[in-house]
C-alpha positions, -999 to +999 in steps of 0.1 A: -151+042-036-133+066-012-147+074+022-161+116+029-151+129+060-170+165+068-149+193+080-111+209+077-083+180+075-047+182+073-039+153+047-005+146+030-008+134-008+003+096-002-005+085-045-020+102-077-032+077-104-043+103-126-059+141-123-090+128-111-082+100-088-059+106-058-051+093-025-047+113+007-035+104+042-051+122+069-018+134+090-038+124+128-030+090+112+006+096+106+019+077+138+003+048+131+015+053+094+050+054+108+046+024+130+027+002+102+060+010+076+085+004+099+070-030+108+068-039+070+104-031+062+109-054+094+089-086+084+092-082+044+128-094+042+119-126+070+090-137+053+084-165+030+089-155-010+072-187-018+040-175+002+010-161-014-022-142-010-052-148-021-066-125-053-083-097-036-068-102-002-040-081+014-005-087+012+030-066+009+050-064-017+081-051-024+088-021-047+117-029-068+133+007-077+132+017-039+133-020-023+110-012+001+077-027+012+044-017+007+010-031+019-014-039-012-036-060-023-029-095-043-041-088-079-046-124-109-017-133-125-007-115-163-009-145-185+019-146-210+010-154-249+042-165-258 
């Protein structure tokens, strides 16, 4: 699961799932944080809709309420019983 680093941290709250899972940042890594977002909010709107990942594999993704771009991870398809 998550990865234990010993000592005192400063971390920003980056995603709660629920009030046992949550996911921190560590803030030395808030440059590259920066840098990383910036370069996907550059490439997301360039790059091929029609283009996908492989199930398990990392990708971005756009969030539609905020339209911006995220990395993530390519998850199977919902199947539809319509």
């Amino acid at each position: 699961m998550g990865r234990w680093i010993s000592g005192e941290h400063q971390a920003y709250l980056s995603h709660v799932e629920s009030s046992s899972e949550i996911y921190l940042q560590l803030s030395l890594n808030s440059q590259l944080l920066e840098e990383v977002t910036a370069q996907l909010q550059s490439a997301g709107p360039v790059g091929d809709p029609e283009v996908y990942s492989l199930v398990g594999h990392a990708c971005m993704a756009q969030f539609s309420p905020d339209k911006a771009w995220y990395r993530s991870v390519s998850l199977p398809p919902i199947l539809s019983l319509h």
